[in-house]
N, C-alpha and C positions, 0 to 999 in steps of 0.2 A: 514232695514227690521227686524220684530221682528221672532226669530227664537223660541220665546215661543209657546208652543201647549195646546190646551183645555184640561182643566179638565176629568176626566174619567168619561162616560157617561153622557156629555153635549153636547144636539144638538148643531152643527156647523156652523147650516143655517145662511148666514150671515142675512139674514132679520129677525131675531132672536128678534131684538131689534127695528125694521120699527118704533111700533107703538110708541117709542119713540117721535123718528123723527116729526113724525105726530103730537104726541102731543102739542109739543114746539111749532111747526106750528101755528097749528089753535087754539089749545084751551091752550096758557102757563099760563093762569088763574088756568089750574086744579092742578100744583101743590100746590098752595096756598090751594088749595081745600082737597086735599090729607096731607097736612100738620094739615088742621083746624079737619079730622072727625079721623086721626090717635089715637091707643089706646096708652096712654101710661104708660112707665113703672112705676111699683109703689114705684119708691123710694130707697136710698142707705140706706143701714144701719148699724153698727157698727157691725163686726165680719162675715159679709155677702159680700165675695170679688167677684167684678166687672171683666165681663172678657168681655173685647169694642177691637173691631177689627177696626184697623186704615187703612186709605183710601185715606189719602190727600197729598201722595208723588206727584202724578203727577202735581198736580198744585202748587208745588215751579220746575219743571223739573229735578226732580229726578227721572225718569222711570228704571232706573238699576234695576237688584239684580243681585247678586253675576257679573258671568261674561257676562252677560246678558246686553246690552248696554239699552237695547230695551224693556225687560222683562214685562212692564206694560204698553207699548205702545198702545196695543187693547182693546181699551175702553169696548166692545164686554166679550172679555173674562175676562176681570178684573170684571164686573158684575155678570159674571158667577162667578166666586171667591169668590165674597162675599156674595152671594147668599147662598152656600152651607155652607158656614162659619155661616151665619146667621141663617141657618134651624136649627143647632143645639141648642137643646134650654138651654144650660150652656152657650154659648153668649149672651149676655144679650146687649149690645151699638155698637155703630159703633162713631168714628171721620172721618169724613170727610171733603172734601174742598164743598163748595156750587154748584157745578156742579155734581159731584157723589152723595151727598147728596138728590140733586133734582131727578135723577132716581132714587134713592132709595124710593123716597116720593110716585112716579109714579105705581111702581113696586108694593107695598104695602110692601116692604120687613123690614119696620119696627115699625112694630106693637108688642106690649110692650116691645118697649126696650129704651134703655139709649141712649141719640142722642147728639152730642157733634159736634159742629162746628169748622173750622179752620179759625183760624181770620188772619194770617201772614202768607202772603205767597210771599209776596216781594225780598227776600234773595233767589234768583233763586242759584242754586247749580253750580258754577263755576265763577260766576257774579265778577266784578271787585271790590265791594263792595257789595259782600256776607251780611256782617257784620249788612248792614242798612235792616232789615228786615222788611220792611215796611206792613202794615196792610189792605192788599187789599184783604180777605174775608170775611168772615162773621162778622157783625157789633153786640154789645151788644143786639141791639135793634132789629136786624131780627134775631138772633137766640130766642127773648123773644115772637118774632112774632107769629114764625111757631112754639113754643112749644119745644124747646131745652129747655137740662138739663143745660148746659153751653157751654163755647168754651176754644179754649186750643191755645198758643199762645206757639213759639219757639222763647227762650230767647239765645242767644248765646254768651257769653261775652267775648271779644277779647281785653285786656287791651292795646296792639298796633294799637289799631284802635278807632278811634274819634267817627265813627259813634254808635259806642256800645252806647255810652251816649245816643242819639235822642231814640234809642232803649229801654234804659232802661225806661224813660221817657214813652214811647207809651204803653211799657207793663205794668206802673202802673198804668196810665189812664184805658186801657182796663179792668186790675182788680177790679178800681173802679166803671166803666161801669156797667160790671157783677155784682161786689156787690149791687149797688143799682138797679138790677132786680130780687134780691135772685138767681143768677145763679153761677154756680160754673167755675172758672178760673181755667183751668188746665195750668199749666207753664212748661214747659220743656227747663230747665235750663243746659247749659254748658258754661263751661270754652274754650275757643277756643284758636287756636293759627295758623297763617297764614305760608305757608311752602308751600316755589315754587310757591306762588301766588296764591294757593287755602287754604281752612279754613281745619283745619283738630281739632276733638273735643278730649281733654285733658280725656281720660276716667280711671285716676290714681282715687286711693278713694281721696286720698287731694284735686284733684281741681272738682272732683263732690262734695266735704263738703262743698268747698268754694263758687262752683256756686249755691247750697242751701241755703247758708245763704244769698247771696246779694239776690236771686230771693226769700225770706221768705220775707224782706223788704220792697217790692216793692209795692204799695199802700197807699191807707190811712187804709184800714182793709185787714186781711187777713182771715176773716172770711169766706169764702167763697172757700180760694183758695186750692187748691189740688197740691201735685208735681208729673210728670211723669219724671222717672228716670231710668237710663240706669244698668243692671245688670255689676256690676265691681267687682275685689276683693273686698275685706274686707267689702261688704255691712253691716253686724254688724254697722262697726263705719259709714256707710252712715246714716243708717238708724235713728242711735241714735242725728246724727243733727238736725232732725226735729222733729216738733208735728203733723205735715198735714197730711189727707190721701193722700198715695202716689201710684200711679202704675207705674208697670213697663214696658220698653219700650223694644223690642227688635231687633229695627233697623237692619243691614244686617251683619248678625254676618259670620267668616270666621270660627267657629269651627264647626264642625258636629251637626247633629240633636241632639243625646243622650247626645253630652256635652252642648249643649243649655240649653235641656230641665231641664239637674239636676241642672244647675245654676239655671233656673227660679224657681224651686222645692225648694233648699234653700233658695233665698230670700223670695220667698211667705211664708213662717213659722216665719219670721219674724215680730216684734210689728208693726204696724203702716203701715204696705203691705197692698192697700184696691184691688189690684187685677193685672190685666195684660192689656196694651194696646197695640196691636202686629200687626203686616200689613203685613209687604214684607216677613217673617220668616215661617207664617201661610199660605198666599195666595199664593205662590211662591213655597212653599218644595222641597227638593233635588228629592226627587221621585214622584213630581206630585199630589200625593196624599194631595187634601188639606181638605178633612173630617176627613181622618186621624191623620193629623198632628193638625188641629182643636180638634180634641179628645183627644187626647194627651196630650193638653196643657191644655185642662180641666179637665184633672185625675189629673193635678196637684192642683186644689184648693180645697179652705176646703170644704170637703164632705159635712157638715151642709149647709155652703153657698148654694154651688149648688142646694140642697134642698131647701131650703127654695125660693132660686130663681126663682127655680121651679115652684113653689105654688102659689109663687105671681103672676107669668104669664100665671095662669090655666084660 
């Protein structure tokens, strides 16, 4: 049972979300319908960082944070989550898995923004081969459908483990998918290593340089591809391994808020930082507060950015 509690000032009512329900029911045509009249965002640009709230832990069964077994378990309030995440208008995208994504579509809740689909979610979090992260959501060609920016796919590289190969192999397909829809391949790349029977991710600068350069290779063009990347020492020399726009990810970190946030503060001043893509960090906060912590993390981007971000979603 999930011992997480709603948002400050979020109706409770569990029929909160009925007409969900109803819709999927009778009319699941509408969300195609709501995907096709959607406004969208107008576009990335060089020097204008990206701040996309990520959404698609639940569908590899990852529902933790911190000690939380359960934390993302209600569907209910994880909506409410990103809802409030989303009003703020310096978020500018969401990633999601095709299930969250589609209430979102429902909801109206994202209108000029940046939409990024999760294509692999095969690698359930515990799974006896983690490793083979097979490709069971979103497809190049339905996120081209409903009008996605691109999808983003978790690359995880386990050199003790065979399956990494089928893996690495589906991930370059996929980016050549995307490429040949002008959509953007987000890759999030790690070096893994199996301990007690579960994958645990290498976050040294060396084996994020390393898991950069084998997932920079991965296709026939990398024109399209983006890296999301985990804040670690010495980002400098991470940063310096690639050309790509890269965001940053902030998975379920065990330091406090303030030391979070000035990590994410330094990397973003970094070359080649095109912004932040953050989920359980933002939607989850030690204190509840997820506008606030929402805000917070966008006092950290570049001021111009958020301006001009602004403007374009007037």
């Amino acid at each position: 049972m999930s011992t997480s509690t709603a948002p400050a000032g979020v109706d409770d009512d569990p029929r909160r979300y009925a007409h969900l329900t109803a819709l999927r029911l009778e009319d699941p045509a509408a969300v195609a319908r709501a995907a096709k009249a959607r406004r969208r965002h107008p576009g990335v640009k060089s020097g204008v960082q990206n701040f996309i709230v990520a959404a698609d832990h639940p569908a590899r069964g990852a529902i933790s944070v911190g000690a939380n077994p359960t934390a993302m378990a209600d569907r209910r309030e994880l909506l409410d989550r990103l809802r409030i995440a989303l009003a703020n208008p310096a978020v500018d995208g969401v990633l999601a898995s095709p299930d969250i994504m589609d209430d979102l579509l429902l909801l109206g809740a994202l209108e000029g923004k940046l939409v990024f689909g999760s294509m692999n979610r095969g690698g359930l979090a515990g799974l006896v081969n983690e490793i083979d992260d097979r490709f069971t959501g979103h497809t190049a060609q339905a996120l081209a459908d409903f009008g996605a920016d691109g999808g983003k796919m978790l690359t995880r590289i386990c050199l003790g483990d065979p399956d990494t190969v089928a893996l690495l192999e589906a991930t370059a397909k996929a980016i050549d998918s995307l490429a040949e829809r002008r959509l953007i391949a987000m890759v999030e790349p790690f070096l893994s290593v199996r301990e007690n029977g579960r994958v645990r991710n290498d976050l040294s600068a060396d084996a994020v340089i390393k898991s950069v350069s084998i997932a920079s290779g991965l296709g026939s063009t990398s024109a399209y591809t983006w890296m999301k990347l985990p804040v670690v020492a010495e980002m400098e020399r991470v940063m310096a391994a690639t050309t790509m726009p890269t965001v940053l990810l902030g998975g379920d970190p065990d330091a406090g808020p303030d030391e979070v946030f000035a990590s994410w503060g330094a990397a973003l001043a970094l070359p080649g930082v095109q912004g932040l893509t953050v989920g359980r960090t933002l939607l989850y906060p030690q204190d509840g507060d997820v506008a606030g912590a929402v805000a917070t993390a966008a006092s950290l981007l570049n001021r111009a950015a958020l301006s001009q971000t602004a403007e374009g979603q007037e």
